[in-house]
C-alpha positions as CSV (number, residue, x, y, z in Angstrom):
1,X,99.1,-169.3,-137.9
2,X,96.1,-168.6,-136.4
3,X,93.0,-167.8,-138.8
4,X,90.3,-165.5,-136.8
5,X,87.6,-166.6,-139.1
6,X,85.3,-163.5,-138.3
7,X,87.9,-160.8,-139.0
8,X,86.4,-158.3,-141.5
9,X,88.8,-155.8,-142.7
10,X,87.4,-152.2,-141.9
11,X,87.3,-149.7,-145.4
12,X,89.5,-147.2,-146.2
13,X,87.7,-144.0,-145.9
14,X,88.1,-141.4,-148.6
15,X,90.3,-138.5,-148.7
16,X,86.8,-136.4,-148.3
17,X,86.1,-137.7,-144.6
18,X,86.9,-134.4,-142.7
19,X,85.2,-132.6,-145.4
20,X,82.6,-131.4,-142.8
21,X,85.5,-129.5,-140.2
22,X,87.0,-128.1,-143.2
23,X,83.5,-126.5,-144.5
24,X,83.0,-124.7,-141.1
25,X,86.8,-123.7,-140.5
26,X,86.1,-121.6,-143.7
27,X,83.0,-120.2,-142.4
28,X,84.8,-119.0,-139.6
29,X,87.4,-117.4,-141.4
30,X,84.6,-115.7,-143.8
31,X,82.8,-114.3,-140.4
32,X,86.0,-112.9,-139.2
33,X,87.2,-111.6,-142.0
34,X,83.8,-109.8,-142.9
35,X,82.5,-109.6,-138.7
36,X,78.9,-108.5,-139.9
37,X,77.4,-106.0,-137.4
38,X,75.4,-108.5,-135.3
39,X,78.6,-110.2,-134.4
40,X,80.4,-107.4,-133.8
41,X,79.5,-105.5,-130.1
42,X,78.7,-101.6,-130.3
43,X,79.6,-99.5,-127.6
44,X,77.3,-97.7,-126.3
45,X,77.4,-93.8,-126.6
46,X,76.3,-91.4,-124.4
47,X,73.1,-89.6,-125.5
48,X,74.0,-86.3,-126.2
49,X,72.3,-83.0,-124.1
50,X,70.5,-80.5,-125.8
51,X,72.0,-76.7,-126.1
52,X,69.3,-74.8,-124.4
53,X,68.0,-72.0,-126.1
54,X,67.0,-68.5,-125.2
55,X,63.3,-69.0,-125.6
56,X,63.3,-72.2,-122.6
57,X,65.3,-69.2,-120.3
58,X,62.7,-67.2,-120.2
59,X,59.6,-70.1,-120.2
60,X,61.6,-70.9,-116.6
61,X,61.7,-67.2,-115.5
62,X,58.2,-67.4,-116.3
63,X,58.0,-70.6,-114.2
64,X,59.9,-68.9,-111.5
65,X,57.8,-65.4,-111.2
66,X,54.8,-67.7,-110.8
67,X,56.2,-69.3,-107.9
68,X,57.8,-66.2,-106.6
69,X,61.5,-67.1,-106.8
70,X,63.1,-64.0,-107.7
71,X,66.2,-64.8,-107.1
72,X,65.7,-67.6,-109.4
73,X,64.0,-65.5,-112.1
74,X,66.7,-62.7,-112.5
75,X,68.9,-66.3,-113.2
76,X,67.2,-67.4,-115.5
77,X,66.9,-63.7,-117.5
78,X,70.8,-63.8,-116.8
79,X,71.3,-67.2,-118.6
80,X,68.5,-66.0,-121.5
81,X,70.8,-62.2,-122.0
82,X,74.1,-64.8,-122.1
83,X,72.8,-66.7,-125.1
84,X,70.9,-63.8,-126.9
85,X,72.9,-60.6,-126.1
86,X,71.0,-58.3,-128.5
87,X,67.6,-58.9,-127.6
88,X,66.3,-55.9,-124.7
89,X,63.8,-58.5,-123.1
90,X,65.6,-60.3,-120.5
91,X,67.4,-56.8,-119.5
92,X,63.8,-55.4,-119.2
93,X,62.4,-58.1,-117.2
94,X,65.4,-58.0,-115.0
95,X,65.0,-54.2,-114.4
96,X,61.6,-54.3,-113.1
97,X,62.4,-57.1,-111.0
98,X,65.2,-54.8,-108.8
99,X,62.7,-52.1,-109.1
100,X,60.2,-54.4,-107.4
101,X,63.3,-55.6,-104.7
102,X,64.3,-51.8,-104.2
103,X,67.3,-52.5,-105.7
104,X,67.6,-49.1,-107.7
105,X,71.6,-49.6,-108.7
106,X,70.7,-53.1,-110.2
107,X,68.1,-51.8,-112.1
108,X,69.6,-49.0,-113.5
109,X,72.3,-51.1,-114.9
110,X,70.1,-53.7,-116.4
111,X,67.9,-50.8,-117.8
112,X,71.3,-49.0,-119.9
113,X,72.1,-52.7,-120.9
114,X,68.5,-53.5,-122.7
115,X,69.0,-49.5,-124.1
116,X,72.3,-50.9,-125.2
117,X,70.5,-54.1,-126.8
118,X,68.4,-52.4,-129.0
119,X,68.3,-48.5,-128.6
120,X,65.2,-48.4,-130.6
121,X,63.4,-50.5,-128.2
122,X,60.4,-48.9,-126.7
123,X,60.2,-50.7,-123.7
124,X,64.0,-50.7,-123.1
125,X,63.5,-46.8,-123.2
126,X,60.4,-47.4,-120.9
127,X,61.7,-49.3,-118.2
128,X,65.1,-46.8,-118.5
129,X,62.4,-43.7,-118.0
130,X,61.1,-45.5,-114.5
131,X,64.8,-46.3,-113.0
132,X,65.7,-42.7,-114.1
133,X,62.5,-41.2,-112.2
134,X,63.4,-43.3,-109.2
135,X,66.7,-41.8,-109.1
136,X,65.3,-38.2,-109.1
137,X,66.7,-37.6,-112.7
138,X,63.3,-36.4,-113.8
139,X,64.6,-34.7,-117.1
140,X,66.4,-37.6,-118.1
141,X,63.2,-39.7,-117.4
142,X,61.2,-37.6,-119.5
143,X,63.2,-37.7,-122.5
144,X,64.0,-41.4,-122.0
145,X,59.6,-41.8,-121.9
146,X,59.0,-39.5,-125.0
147,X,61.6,-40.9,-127.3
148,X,59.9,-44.5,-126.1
149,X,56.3,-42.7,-127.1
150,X,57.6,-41.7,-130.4
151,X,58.4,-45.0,-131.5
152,X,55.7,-46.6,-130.3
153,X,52.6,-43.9,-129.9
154,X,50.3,-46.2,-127.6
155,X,52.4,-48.0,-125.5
156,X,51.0,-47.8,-122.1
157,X,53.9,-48.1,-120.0
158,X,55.6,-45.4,-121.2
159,X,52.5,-43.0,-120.9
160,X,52.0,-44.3,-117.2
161,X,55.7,-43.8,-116.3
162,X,55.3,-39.9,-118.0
163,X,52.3,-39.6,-115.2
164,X,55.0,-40.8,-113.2
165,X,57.7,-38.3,-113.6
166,X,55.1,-35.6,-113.6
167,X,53.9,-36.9,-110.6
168,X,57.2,-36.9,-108.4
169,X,58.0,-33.2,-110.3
170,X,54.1,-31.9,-108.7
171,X,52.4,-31.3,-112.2
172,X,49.6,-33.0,-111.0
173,X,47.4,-31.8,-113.9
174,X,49.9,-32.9,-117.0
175,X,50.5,-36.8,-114.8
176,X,46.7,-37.3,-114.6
177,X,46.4,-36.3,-118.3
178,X,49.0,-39.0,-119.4
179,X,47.5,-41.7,-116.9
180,X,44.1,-40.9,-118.3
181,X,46.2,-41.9,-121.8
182,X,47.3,-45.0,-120.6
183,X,44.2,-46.0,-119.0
184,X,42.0,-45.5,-122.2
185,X,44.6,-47.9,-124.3
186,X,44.8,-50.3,-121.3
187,X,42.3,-50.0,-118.4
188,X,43.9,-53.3,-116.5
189,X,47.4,-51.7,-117.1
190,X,49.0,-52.6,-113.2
191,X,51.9,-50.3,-114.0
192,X,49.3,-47.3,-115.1
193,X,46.9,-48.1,-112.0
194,X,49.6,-47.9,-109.4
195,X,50.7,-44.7,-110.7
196,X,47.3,-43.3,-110.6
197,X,47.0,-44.5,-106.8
198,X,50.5,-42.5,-106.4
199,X,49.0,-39.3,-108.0
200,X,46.2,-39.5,-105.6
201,X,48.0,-40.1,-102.4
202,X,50.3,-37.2,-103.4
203,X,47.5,-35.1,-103.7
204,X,45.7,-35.9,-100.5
205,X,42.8,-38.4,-101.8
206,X,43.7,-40.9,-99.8
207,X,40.8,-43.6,-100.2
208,X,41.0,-42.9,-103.8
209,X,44.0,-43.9,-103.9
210,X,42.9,-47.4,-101.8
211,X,40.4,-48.1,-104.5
212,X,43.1,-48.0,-107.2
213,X,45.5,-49.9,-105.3
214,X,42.5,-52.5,-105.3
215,X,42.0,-52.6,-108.9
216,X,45.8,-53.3,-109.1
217,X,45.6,-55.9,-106.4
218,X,42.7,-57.8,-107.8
219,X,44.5,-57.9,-111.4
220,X,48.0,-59.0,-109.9
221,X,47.2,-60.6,-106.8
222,X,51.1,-61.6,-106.5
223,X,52.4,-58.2,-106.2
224,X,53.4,-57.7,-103.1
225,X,54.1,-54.1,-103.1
226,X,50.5,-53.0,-103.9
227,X,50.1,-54.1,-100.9
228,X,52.5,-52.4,-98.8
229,X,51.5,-49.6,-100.8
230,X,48.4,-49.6,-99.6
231,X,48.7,-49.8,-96.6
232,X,50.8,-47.0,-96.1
233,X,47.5,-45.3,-97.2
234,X,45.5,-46.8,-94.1
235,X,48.6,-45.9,-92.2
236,X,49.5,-42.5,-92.8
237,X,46.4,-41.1,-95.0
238,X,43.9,-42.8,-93.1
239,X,45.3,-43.1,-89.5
240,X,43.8,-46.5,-90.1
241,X,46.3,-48.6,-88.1
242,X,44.6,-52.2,-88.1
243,X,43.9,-51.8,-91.5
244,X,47.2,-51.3,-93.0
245,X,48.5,-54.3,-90.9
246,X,45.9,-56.2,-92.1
247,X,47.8,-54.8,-95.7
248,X,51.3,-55.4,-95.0
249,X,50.1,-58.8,-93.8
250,X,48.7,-59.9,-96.7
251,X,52.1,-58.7,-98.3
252,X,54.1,-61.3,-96.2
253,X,51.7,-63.8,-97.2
254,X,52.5,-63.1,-100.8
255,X,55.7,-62.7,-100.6
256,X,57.9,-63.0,-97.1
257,X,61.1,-61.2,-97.2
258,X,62.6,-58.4,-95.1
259,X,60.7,-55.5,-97.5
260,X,57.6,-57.2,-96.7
261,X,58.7,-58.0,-92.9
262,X,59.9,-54.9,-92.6
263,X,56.9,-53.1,-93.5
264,X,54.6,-55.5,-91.3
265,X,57.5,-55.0,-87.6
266,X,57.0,-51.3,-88.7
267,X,53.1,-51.5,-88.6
268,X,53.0,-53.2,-85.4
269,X,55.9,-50.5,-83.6
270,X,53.3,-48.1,-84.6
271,X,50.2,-49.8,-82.7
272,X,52.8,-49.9,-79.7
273,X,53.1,-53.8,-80.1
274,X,56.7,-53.4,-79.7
275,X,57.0,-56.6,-78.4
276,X,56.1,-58.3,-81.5
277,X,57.4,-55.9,-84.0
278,X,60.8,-56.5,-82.3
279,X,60.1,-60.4,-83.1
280,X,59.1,-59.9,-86.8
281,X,61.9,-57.1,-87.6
282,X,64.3,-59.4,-85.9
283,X,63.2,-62.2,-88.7
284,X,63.3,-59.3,-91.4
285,X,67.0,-58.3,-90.5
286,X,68.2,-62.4,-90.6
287,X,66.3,-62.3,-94.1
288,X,68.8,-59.4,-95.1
289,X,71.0,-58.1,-93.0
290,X,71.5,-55.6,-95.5
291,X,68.0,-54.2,-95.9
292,X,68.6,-50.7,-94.0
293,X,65.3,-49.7,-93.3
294,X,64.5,-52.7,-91.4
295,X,67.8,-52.1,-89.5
296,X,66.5,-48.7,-88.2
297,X,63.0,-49.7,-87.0
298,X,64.4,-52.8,-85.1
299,X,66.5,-50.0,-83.5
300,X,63.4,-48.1,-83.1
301,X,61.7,-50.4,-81.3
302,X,64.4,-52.1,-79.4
303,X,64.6,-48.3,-77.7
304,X,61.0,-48.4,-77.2
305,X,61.5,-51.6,-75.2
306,X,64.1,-49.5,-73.5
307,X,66.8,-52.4,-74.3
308,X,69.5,-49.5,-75.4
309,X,72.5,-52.0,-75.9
310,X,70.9,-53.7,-78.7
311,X,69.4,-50.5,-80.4
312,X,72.6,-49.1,-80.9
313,X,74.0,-51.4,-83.0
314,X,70.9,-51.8,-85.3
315,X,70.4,-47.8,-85.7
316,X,74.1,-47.5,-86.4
317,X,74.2,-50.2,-88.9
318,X,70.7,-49.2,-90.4
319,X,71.5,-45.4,-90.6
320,X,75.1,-46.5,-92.5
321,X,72.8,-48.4,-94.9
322,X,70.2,-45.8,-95.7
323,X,73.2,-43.1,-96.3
324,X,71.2,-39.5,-96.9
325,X,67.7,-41.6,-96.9
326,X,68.2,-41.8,-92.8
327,X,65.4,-39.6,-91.3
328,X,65.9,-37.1,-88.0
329,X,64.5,-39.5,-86.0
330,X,66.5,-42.5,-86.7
331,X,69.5,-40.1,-85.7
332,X,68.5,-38.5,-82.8
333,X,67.0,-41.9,-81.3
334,X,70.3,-43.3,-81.4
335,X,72.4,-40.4,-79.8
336,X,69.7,-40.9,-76.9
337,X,70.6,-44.3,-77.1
338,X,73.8,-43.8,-76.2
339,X,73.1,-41.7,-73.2
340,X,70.8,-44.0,-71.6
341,X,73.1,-47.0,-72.0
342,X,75.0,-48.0,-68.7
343,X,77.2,-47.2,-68.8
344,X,76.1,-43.5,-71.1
345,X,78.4,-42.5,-73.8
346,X,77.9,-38.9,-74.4
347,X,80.9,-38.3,-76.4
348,X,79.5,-40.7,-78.9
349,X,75.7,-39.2,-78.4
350,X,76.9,-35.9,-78.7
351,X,78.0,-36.8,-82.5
352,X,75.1,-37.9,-83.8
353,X,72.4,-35.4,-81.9
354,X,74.7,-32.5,-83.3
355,X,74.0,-34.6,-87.0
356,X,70.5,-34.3,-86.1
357,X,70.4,-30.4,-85.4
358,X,72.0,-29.8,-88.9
359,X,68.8,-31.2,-90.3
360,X,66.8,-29.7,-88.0
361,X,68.2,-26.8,-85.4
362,X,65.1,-26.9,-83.3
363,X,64.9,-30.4,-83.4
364,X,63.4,-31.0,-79.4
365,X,64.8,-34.5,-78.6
366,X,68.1,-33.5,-79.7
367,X,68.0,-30.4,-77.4
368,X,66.8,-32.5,-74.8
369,X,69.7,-35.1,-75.4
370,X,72.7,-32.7,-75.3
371,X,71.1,-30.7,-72.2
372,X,71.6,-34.1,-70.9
373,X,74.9,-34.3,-71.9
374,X,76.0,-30.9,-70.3
C-alpha cells in the first residue's frame, strides 16, 4: 500500500468543544424566562385628561365677558353650576347677564336657582330683588333686597337695587336716600351709578342724569347699555338727536347685536334717515329675528318709506313679540298699513285700528284710518 509520508492525523477534540453555543443557549433561556423590562416593549398609554374643575369654568366666563361673548359666558357659568350645584355664583352671574340681554324670563329663573343654591346668599337675594323689580313685583323686590341687607349690612348692590324699586314705585326721596347709601360704601359702584342716572331721568334732570351715565361709562367702558341708556337722555330728555346717535353708536361698537342695532335704526328713523335706519334695522332683525322691538321700528320705517307690503309683516310679527309692551302707535301704523297696500285690506285694518281705540278712543290716526275704511 501506499504510504503518504506527510499525513498527520488531526486530534480528537474534547467533549467541551461546543462549550461556547451551549453557554449562550442558556443565556437565552435565562432572558426569556426572566424578559427584564428593557427587552420587553411597553405599550404606550394614552395620557390621561384632566377633570376640569369649577374654579377654570368661571376663569373662561371671565375670559369670555372680556371679549364680549355672551353667549359663550352664560356656557361656561352653565358648565361651572353643573359641577358645583350648591354654590349661588354662576346662577348670579348668569342672571345679570339676561338682565343685560333683556332676557327677563331667563333671568328670573337663574336668580330662584342661586336663591335655591344658598338661600342665605346676599347676592343671590340681590340679583333676585332686580329680576323681581323688572317684573313689576315691587313688594317682592323689596323684601328680597332687605332680607339681602340683613345679612349683609353694606352690600352695595342690594342698597342700589332698593333705590331701584323705590325708584320705579315714585318714592323719589326714600331711592336717593339708599343710592346715597350705596354710593358712600362704593362711589365706582356701576350697578349704584346707573340707578342714580335712572332716578334722575325719572325726575326730569335729564343732563344729570348724562353725567352719571358718564361716570358709569368711563368705569365699564364695555357696557353697552349705558350707552343706549344715555342716549335715550339726548333723545328724549334733551331733543338732542345727533347726540344720542352718536351714543347708540358707540353702543354697536361695543357690542353689535340687534339691542344695540336696534336702538341705533331707531335713532336714525327719528332724524328722518329712513333710508338708513331701514338698512341697519334690517341687519338688527337677521341678528335676531326674535328681538320684537326691532321688528316694529323696521315696520315703522318701512311705512315711512311708504313700502306698505313689507311693513306689514314686520309690525305684525313685532307687535306678536312685544305682547302688552306694543305701544298705540305700532298698532295703528299697521292697520293704516293695510289700507294703503294695493290692493287695501280694510277688513284686516279695521281689526287692529279698533285694538288701537281701546287704548286710546280718541286716538286721531285711528279715526282717520277707519273714516277711510267707511
Amino acid at each position: 500500500m501506499y504510504l503518504d509520508r506527510d499525513y498527520r492525523p488531526r486530534r480528537k477534540r474534547g467533549k467541551w468543544r461546543f462549550w461556547p453555543l451551549i453557554l449562550l443557549a442558556i443565556i437565552a433561556i435565562i432572558l426569556y424566562e426572566q424578559r427584564p423590562a428593557w427587552l420587553t416593549q411597553t405599550p404606550i398609554q394614552p395620557t390621561p385628561i384632566p377633570t376640569r374643575s369649577a374654579a377654570s369654568y368661571q376663569a373662561e366666563a371671565a375670559t369670555k365677558l372680556a371679549e364680549k361673548d355672551y353667549d359663550g359666558a352664560l356656557a361656561s357659568y352653565r358648565q361651572m353650576s353643573r359641577l358645583d350645584p350648591n354654590n349661588p355664583t354662576p346662577y348670579v352671574a348668569m342672571a345679570h347677564l339676561y338682565l343685560l340681554l333683556q332676557q327677563v324670563p331667563q333671568a328670573y329663573e337663574a336668580a330662584q336657582q342661586a336663591v335655591d343654591a344658598d338661600p342665605d346668599s346676599a347676592e343671590a337675594l340681590t340679583v333676585l330683588a332686580r329680576v323681581e323689580d323688572w317684573r313689576d313685583g315691587y313688594e317682592a323686590a323689596l323684601n328680597h333686597a332687605l332680607d339681602a341687607l340683613e345679612i349683609d349690612p353694606e352690600n352695595a348692590d342690594a342698597l342700589a337695587v332698593l333705590g331701584e324699586v323705590y325708584t320705579d314705585v315714585g318714592n323719589w326721596d326714600v331711592a336717593q336716600d339708599y343710592i346715597d347709601q350705596a354710593l358712600a360704601l362704593d362711589p365706582r359702584n356701576v350697578l349704584t351709578l346707573r340707578n342714580q342716572a335712572y332716578l334722575y331721568e325719572r325726575q326730569g334732570k335729564y343732563e344729570e342724569a348724562v353725567a352719571a351715565y358718564d361716570k358709569a361709562i368711563e368705569i365699564a367702558p364695555n357696557r353697552y347699555d349705558l350707552y343706549i341708556e344715555r342716549g335715550r337722555q339726548y333723545r328724549i330728555g334733551l331733543l338732542d338727536y345727533d347726540k344720542a346717535n352718536e351714543s347708540y353708536r358707540q353702543a354697536v361698537e361695543v357690542y353689535e347685536s340687534a339691542i344695540t342695532l336696534d336702538a341705533l335704526g331707531f335713532g336714525l328713523y327719528n332724524v328722518g334717515d329712513h333710508l338708513q335706519a331701514i338698512r341697519v334695522l334690517r341687519q338688527a332683525v337677521e341678528d335676531d329675528p326674535s328681538y320684537g322691538p326691532a321688528q316694529v321700528h323696521l315696520g315703522m320705517a318701512l311705512y315711512a318709506r311708504r313700502n306698505y307690503e313689507d311693513a306689514v309683516p314686520a309690525l305684525e310679527k313685532g307687535i306678536s313679540l312685544l305682547g302688552d309692551r306694543a305701544r298705540i302707535e305700532h298698532i295703528y301704523t299697521l292697520g293704516l298699513a293695510y289700507i294703503y297696500k294695493d290692493p287695501p285690506e280694510c277688513d284686516k285694518a279695521e281689526v287692529w285700528l279698533r285694538k288701537a281705540l281701546e287704548i286710546d278712543p280718541e286716538s286721531g290716526p285711528a279715526l282717520e284710518g277707519l273714516a277711510l275704511c267707511n
